[in-house]
C-alpha positions in Angstrom: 0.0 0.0 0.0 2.9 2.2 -0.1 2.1 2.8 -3.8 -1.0 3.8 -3.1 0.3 6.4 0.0 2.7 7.6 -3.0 0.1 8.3 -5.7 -1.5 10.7 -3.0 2.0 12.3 -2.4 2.4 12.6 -6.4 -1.3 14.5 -6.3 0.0 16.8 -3.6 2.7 17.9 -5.9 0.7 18.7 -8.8 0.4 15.2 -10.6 -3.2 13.7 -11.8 -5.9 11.5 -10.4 -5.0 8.4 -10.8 -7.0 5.2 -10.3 -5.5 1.8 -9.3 -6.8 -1.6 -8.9 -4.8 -4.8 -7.5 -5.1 -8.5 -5.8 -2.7 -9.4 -3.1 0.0 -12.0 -3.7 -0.5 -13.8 -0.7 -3.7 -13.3 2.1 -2.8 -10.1 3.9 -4.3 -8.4 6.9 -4.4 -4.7 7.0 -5.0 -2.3 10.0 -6.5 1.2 9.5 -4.2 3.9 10.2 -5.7 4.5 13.5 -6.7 1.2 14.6 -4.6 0.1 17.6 -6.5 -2.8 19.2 -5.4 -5.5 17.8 -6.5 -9.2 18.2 -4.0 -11.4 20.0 -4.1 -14.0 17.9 -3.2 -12.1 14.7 0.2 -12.2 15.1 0.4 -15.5 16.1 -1.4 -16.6 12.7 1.6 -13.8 10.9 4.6 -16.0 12.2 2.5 -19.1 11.5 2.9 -17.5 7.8 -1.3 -17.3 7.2 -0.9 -14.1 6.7 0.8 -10.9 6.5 0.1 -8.0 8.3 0.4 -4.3 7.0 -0.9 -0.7 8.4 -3.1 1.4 5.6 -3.0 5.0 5.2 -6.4 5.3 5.3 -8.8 4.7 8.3 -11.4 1.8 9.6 -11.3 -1.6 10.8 -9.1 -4.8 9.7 -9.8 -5.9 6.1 -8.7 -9.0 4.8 -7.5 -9.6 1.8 -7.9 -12.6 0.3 -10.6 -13.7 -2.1 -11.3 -10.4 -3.1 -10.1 -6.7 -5.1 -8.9 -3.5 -3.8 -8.5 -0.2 -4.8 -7.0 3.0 -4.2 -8.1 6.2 -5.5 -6.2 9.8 -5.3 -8.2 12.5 -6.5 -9.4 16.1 -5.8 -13.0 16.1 -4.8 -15.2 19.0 -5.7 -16.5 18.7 -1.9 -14.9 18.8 0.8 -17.8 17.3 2.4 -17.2 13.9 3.3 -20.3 12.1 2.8 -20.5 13.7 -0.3 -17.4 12.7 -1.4 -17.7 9.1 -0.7 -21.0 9.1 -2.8 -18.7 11.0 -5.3 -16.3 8.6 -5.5 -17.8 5.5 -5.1 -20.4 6.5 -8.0 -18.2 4.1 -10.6 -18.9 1.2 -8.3 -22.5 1.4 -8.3 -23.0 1.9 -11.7 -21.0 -1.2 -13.2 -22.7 -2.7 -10.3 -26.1 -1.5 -11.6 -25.4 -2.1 -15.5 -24.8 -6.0 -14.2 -28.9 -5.9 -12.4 -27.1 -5.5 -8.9 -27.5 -2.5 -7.4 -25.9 -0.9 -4.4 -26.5 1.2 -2.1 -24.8 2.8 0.6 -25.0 1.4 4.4 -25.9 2.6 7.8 -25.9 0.2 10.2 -25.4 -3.9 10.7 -24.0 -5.3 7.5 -27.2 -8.0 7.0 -25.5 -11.1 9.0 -25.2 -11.9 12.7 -21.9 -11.2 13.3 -20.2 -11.9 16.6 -18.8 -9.6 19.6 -15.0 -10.0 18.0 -15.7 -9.3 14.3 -17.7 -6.5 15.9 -15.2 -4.6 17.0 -12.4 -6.0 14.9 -13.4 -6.3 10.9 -14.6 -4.0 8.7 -16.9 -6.1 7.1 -19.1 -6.9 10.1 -20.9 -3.2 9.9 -22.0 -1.3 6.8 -21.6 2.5 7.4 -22.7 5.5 5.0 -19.3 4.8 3.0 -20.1 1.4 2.4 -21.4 -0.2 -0.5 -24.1 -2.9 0.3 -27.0 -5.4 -1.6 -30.6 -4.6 -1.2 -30.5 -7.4 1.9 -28.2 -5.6 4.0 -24.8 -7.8 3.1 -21.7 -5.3 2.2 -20.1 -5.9 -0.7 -17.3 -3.2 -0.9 -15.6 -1.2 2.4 -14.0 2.2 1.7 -12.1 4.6 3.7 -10.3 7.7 3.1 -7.5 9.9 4.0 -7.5 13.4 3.6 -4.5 16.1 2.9 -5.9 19.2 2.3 -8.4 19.1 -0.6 -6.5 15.8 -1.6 -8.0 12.3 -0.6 -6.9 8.9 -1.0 -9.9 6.7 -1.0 -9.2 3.0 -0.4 -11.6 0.1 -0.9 -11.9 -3.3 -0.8 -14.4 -5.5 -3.0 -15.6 -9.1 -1.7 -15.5 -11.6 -4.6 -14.9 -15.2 -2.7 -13.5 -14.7 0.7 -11.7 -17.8 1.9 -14.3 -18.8 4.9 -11.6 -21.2 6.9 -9.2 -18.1 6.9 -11.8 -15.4 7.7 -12.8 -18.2 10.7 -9.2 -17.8 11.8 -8.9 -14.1 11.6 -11.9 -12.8 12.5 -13.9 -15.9 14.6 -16.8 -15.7 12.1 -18.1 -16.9 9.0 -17.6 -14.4 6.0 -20.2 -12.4 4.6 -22.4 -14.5 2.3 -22.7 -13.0 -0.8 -24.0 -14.2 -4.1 -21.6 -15.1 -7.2 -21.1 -12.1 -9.3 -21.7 -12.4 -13.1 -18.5 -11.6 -14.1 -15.1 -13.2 -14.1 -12.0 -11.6 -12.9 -10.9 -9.8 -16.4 -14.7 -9.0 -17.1 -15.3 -7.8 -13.9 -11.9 -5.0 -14.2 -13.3 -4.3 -17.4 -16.6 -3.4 -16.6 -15.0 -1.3 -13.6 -12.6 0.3 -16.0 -16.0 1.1 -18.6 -17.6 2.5 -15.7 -14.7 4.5 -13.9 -13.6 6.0 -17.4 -17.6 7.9 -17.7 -17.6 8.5 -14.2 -14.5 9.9 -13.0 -12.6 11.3 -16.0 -15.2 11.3 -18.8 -13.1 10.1 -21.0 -10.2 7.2 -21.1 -7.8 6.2 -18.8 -4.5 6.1 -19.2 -2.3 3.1 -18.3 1.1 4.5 -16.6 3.7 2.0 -15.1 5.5 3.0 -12.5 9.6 4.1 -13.6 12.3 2.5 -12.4 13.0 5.7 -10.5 9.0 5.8 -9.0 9.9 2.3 -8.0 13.0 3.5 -5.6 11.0 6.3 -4.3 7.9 3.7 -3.1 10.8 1.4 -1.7 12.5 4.7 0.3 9.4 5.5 1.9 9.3 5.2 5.7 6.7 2.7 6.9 3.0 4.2 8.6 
């Protein structure tokens, strides 16, 4: 995630919005920037090698990934307003949502399951809150959270696709949320978010942009959160 800390910094410094999507190498456990209780047992299940453990940039609870897609967006919102900057920015989402007959909307509350006391307080996937994306029965599909610098925001997200349930018992001492198979598979479903992130965040098309030998050594330099 320290590419996604450095396309905020690149924003800061006059660069564009930019737009990334990614899946995680091996299960990985990530802590919101502010979270500091932290499950015993999570480190135990790191140096057992289940998992790795890293600290986001942005804020909210644990989110594991595995068995699903993040993404990290740095833009410059024409609100400052929060709540309607997560709408503005999570507006993509829905709509390739939407175009496949599976609407979302955004949470408030319980995230449609019973979850237990330590997923309560522990994973963000066991509440749906007003920058959440969730299905018309309550179950969240996609988590966001944000950090702000200025008028600059780096919005993070993760998107449940198949959740691996023994793992998620292990982390979070709960099942998963159960969430129906999405029509897509992995290189339709980035395409249709691509489609829908091109009309509603750039009208217009994206542009591709590795990252320079030189960008590379500048994400490696950075000093962990």
């Amino acid at each position: 995630m320290a590419i996604d800390r450095w396309m905020l910094d690149q924003l800061e410094a006059g660069g564009s919005p930019c737009l990334r999507l990614y899946r995680w190498s091996r299960p990985t456990l990530s802590l919101g920037r502010h979270q500091r209780r932290l499950e015993p047992h999570w480190q135990a299940l790191a140096e057992q090698g289940l998992l790795e453990l890293v600290r986001r940039p942005s804020g909210g609870r644990a989110v594991l990934h595995a068995g699903e897609l993040t993404y990290a967006l740095a833009c410059r919102p024409t609100s400052a307003n929060r709540a309607q900057a997560y709408r503005a920015c999570c507006h993509w989402l829905q709509d390739a949502f939407a175009r496949a007959g599976l609407p979302l909307a955004f949470g408030g509350g319980a995230a449609g399951s019973s979850f237990g006391e330590a997923q309560q307080r522990s994973s963000c996937f066991a509440t749906a809150t007003a920058a959440d994306l969730v299905h018309s029965d309550g179950t969240k599909r996609i988590g966001s959270a944000q950090l702000w610098r200025g008028p600059h925001l780096l919005q993070h997200g993760s998107l449940l696709l198949t959740p691996p349930a023994p793992l998620w018992q292990s982390v979070f001492g709960g099942a998963p949320p159960a969430l129906a198979p999405l029509p897509w598979d992995s290189c339709a479903l980035e395409q249709a978010l691509r489609h829908s992130a091109e009309q509603a965040l750039c009208d217009g098309g994206l542009v591709e942009q590795p990252l320079s030998p030189e960008e590379c050594q500048q994400i490696e330099r950075m000093a962990p959160l």
